[in-house]
N, C-alpha and C positions, 0 to 999 in steps of 0.2 A: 937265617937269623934276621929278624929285624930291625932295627935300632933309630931313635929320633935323631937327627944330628941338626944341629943350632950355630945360627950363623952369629950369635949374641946379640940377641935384641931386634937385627934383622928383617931374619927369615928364617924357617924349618923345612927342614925335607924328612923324610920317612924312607929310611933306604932298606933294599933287601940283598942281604951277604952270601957269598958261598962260603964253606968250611976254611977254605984259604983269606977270605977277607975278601977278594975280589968283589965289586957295587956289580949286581942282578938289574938289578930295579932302582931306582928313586923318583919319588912322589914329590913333588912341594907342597907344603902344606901354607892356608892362607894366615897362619900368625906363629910368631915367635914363640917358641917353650924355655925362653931363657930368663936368668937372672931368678927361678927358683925350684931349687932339685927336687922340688916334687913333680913341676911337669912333665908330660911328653911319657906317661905310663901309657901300656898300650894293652888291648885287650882283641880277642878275634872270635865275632859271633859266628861266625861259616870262613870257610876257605878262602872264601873272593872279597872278603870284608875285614878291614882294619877299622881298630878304634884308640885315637888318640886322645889323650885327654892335655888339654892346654889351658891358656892364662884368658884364652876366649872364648871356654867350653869345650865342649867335648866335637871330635873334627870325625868323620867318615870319609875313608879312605875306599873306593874301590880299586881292588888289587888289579882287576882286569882292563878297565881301560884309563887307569886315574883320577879318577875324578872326583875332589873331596866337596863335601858340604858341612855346614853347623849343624849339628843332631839333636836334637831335644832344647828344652828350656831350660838350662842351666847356667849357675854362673863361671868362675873358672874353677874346670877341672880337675883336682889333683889325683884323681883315680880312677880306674873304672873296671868294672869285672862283669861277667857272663855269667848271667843266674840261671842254675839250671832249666828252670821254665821258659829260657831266653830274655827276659828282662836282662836289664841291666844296673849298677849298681852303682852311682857317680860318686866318691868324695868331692864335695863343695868346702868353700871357707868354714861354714858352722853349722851345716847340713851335710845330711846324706839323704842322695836320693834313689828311689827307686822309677826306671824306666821302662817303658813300654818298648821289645826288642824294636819292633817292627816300625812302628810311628814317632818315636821318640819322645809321646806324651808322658807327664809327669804321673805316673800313680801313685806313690806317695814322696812324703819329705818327711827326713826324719831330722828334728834340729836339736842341737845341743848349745848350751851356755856352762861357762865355769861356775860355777858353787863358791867360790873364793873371788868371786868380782864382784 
């Protein structure tokens, strides 16, 4: 299991659990997913690859030897899923976007406004 855990406002890590709870693994990740419970969703395009989505965009986790980077041009991430073509699929504030698995290039943006604003 693997879960964001937030030090409030802080820092973040990315830890991996066994069935009893017992910490496998923990990652730091370089920003905080605190202070709104949408962050810190997490998505996994292959085994060795984590994807976080935080308040600084979306974070790449490698499982194997740690090492995160910012992935794609986005802004903060409130979501992220694995499209079956491998793309990926970001919630942003008043976008959604669609990602290039591999490059993390924008291929499209889909944006939305309220009707009643």
């Amino acid at each position: 299991l693997y879960v964001v855990v937030d030090d409030l406002f802080d820092s973040a890590r990315l830890v991996a659990l066994d069935a009893s709870g017992t910490v496998l693994s923990s990652y730091p990740l370089p920003d905080s997913v605190g202070g709104n419970l949408s962050l810190g969703k997490l998505a996994f395009p292959d085994l060795s690859t984590a994807l976080v989505a935080s308040g600084a965009g979306l974070v790449k986790v490698n499982l194997k030897n740690g090492a995160t980077q910012q992935f794609g041009a986005v802004g903060a991430a409130f979501d992220v899923e694995v499209l079956p073509n491998g793309n990926l699929l970001v919630a942003e504030n008043y976008q959604v976007s669609e990602l290039n698995g591999a490059s993390g290039a924008v291929v499209r943006r889909l944006s939305f406004s309220d009707p009643n604003r």
